[in-house]
C-alpha positions as CSV (number, residue, x, y, z in Angstrom):
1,X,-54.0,69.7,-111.3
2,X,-53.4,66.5,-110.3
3,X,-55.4,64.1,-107.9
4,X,-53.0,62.2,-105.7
5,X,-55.5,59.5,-104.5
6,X,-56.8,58.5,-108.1
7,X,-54.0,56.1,-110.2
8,X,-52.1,57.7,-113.0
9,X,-54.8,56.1,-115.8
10,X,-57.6,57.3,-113.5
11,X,-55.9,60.9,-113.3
12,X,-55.8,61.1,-116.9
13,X,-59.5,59.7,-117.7
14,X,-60.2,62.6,-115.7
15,X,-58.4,65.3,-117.1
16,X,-59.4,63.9,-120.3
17,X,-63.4,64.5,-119.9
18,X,-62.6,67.4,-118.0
19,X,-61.7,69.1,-121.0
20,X,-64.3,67.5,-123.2
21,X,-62.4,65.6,-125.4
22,X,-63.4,61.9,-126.8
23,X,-60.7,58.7,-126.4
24,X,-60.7,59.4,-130.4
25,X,-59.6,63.2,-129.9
26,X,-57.2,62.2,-127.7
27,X,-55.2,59.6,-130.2
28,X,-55.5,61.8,-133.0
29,X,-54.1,64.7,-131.3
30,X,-51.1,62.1,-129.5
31,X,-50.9,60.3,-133.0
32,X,-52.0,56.4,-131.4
33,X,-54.7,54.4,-131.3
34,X,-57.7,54.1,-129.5
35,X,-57.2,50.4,-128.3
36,X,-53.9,52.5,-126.3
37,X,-55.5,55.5,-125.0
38,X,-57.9,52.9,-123.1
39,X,-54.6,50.8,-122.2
40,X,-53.2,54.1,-120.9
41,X,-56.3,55.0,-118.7
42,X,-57.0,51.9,-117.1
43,X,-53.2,51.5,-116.2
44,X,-52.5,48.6,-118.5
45,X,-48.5,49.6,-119.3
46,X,-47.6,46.3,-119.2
47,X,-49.3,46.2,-122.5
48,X,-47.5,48.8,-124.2
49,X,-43.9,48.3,-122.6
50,X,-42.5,50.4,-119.6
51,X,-40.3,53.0,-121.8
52,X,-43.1,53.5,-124.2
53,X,-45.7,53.9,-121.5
54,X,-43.7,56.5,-120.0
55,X,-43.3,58.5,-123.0
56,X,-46.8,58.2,-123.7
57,X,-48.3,59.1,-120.2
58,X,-46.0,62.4,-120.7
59,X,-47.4,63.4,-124.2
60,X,-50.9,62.9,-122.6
61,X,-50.3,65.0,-119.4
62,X,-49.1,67.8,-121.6
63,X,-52.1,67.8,-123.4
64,X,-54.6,67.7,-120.9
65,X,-52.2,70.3,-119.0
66,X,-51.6,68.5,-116.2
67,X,-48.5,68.0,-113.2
68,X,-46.2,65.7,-115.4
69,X,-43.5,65.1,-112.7
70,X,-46.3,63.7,-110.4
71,X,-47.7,61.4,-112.8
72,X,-44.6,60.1,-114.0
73,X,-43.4,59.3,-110.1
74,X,-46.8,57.7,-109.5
75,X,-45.9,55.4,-112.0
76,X,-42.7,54.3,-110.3
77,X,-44.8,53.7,-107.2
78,X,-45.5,50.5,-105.8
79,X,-48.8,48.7,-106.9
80,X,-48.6,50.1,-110.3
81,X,-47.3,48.3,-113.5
82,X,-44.5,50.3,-113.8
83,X,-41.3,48.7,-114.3
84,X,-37.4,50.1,-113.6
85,X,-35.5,50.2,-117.3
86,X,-32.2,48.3,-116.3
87,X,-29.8,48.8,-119.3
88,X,-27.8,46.0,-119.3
89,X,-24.3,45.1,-120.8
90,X,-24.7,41.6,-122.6
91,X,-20.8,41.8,-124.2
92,X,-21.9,41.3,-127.7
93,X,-18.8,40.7,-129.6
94,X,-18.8,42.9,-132.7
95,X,-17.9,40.3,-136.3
96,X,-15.6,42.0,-138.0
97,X,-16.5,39.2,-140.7
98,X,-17.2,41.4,-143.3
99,X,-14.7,44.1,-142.9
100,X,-11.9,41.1,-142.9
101,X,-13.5,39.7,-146.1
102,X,-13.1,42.8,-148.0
103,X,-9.6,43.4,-146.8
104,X,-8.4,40.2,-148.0
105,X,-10.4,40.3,-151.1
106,X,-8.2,43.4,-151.9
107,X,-5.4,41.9,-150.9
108,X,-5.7,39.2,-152.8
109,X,-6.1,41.7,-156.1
110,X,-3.0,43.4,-155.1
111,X,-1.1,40.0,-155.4
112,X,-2.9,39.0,-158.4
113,X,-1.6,41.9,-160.3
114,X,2.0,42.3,-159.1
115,X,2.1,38.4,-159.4
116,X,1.1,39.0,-163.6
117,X,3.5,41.8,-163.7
118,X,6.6,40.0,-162.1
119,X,5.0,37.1,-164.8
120,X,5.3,39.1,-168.1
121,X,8.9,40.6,-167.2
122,X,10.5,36.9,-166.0
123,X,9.2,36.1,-169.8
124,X,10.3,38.5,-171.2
125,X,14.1,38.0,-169.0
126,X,13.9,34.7,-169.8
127,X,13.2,34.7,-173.9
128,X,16.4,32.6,-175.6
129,X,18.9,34.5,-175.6
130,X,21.7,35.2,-178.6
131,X,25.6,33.6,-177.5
132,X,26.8,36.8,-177.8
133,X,24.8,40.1,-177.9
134,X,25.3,42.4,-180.9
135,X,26.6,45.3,-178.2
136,X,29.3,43.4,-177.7
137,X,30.6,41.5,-180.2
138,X,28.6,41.5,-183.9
139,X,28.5,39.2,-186.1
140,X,26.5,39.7,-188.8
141,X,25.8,37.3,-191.6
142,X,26.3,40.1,-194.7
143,X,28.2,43.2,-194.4
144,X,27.0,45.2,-191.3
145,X,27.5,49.2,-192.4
146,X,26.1,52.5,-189.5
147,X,24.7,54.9,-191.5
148,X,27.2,57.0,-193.5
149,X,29.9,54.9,-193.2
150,X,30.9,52.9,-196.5
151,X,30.7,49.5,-197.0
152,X,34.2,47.9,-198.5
153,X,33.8,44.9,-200.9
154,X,36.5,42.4,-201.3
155,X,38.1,43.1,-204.7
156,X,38.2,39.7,-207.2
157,X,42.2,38.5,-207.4
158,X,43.9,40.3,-209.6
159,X,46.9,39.0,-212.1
160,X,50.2,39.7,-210.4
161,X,51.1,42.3,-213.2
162,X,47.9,44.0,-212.9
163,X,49.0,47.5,-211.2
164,X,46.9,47.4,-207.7
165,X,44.1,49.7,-207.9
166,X,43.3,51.8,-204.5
167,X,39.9,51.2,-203.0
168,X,37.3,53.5,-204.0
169,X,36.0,55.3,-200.9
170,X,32.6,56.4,-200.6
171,X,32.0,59.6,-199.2
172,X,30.6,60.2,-195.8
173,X,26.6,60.5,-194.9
174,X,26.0,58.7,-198.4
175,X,23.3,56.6,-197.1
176,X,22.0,55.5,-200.2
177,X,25.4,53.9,-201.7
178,X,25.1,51.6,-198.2
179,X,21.4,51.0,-198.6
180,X,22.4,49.7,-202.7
181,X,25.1,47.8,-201.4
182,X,23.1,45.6,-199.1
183,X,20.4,45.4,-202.1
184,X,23.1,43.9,-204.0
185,X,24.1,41.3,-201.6
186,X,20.5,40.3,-201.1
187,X,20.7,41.8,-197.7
188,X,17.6,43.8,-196.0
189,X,18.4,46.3,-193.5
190,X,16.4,46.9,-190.4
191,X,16.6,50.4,-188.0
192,X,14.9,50.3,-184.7
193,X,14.5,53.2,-181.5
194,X,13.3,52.8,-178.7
195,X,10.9,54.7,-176.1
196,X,11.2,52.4,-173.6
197,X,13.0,49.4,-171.7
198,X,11.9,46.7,-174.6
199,X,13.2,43.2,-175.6
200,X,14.1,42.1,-179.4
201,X,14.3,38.5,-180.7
202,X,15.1,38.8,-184.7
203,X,15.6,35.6,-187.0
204,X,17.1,35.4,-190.4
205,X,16.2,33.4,-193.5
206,X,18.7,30.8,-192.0
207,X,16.5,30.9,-188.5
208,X,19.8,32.1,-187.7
209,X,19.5,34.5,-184.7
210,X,20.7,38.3,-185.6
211,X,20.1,39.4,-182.1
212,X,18.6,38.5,-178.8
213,X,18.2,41.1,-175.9
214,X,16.7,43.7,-174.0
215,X,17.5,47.8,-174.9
216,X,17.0,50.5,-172.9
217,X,14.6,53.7,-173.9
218,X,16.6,56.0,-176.1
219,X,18.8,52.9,-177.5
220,X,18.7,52.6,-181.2
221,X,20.1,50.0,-183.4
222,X,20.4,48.5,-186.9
223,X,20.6,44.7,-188.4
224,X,21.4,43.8,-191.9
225,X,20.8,40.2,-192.9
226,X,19.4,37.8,-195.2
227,X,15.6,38.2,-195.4
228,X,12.8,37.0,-195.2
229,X,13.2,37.6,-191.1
230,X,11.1,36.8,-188.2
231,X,10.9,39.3,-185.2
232,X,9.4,39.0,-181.7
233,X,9.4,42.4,-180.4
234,X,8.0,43.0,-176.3
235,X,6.5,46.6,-175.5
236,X,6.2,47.2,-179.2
237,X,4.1,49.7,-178.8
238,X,7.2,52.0,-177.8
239,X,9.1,50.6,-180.7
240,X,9.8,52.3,-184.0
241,X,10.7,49.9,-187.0
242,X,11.6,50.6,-190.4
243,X,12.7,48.4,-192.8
244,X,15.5,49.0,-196.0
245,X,14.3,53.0,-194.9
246,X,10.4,52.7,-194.8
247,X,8.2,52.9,-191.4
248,X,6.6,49.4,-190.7
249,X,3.3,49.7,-188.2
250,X,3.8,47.4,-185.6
251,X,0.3,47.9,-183.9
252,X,-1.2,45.3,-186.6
253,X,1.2,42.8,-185.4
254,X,0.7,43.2,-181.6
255,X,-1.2,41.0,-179.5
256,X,-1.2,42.5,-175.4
257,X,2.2,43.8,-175.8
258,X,4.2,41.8,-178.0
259,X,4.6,42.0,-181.9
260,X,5.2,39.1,-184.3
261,X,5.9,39.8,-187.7
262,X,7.9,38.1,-190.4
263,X,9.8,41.3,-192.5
264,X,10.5,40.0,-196.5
């Protein structure tokens, strides 16, 4: 029960030795401290702040069992230190400073990385190129033979009585009669396939260009020419090269992407 006349610290100084309990009892039940309990009972809620008062008179009307309504009310009334809480709207902009930072920090990654991979194809579109590519119209320095076609040889002169004698043909799918051939001439030959799109710069002992372009994945091709050579191969790690028949490993030639070799 609650004493109407008495103030709401008064009302609960006397509930509280009512029951027997100590201002030490009281905070260790209500988990505060003593210096409070004595701030709640003589009224001092200026001292503690209006919302926590509140919440603290309620905890300790519960305790001592008493109306908690009426003692919350009384606080509201005038002559007590009891203040309204008045939430108020100060329009505190919200930064969006560090969202914005991260958003252009990936953006700037993004253009970073398309910006080296538009670099590294323009090179690679833009590596001298050959006046003519092979595709279209070869021109090889020695003899160029596809495997398991023959090679003809121009025959020395021939007296005018010497009956002429009929070219010897070679028969087809002999790969090794084409392989001696360019031996002979003091030609090398190389093969190369391709896995994907990659780009092919080859040199011969005359720094005379064989070839000069880009070929597709699935695109093979062959060069026969004057060795020593020097090749500049991009993406060579989809390239297979062999050369005059045996597999050469273009991984201990590659730096990033691109092999450089010199084949003797």
């Amino acid at each position: 029960m609650s004493d109407a006349s008495l103030s709401v610290g008064a009302q609960l100084a006397r509930g509280r030795e009512a029951q027997g309990l100590s201002v030490a009892d009281v905070a260790n039940r209500l988990k505060l401290t003593p210096k409070q309990i004595n701030a709640l009972e003589n009224d001092q809620f200026d001292s503690l702040g209006p919302v926590f008062s509140r919440g603290f008179v309620r905890n300790y009307a519960r305790l001592l069992q008493l109306d908690v309504p009426i003692l919350l009310d009384a606080m509201q009334a005038p002559g007590t230190a009891a203040e309204d809480l008045t939430i108020r709207d100060e329009h505190i902009a919200i930064s969006h400073s560090l969202s914005q930072y991260w958003l252009k920090l990936i953006a700037a990654i993004i253009i970073i990385a398309i910006g080296l991979t538009l670099g590294v194809y323009q090179w690679l579109r833009n590596a001298p190129t050959a006046p003519a590519r092979l595709a279209q119209a070869p021109a090889p320095v020695a003899p160029t033979a596809a495997v398991g076609t023959a090679v003809p040889t121009a025959a020395p002169a021939m007296p005018l009585s010497a009956p002429a004698t009929p070219p010897t043909e070679a028969p087809a799918g002999n790969v090794a009669a084409t392989a001696n051939t360019a031996t002979a001439a003091g030609s090398a030959v190389i093969d190369l396939h391709f896995k994907q799109d990659a780009w092919v710069d080859i040199n011969d002992a005359n720094k005379k260009r064989i070839v000069s372009r880009l070929y597709h994945a699935g695109e093979t091709a062959q060069f026969t020419g004057l060795p020593p050579f020097t090749a500049v191969l991009g993406n060579a790690a989809n390239v297979s090269l062999t050369y005059n028949g045996k597999p050469v490993d273009l991984a201990a030639h590659t730096k990033v992407s691109v092999a450089r070799l010199t084949l003797e």
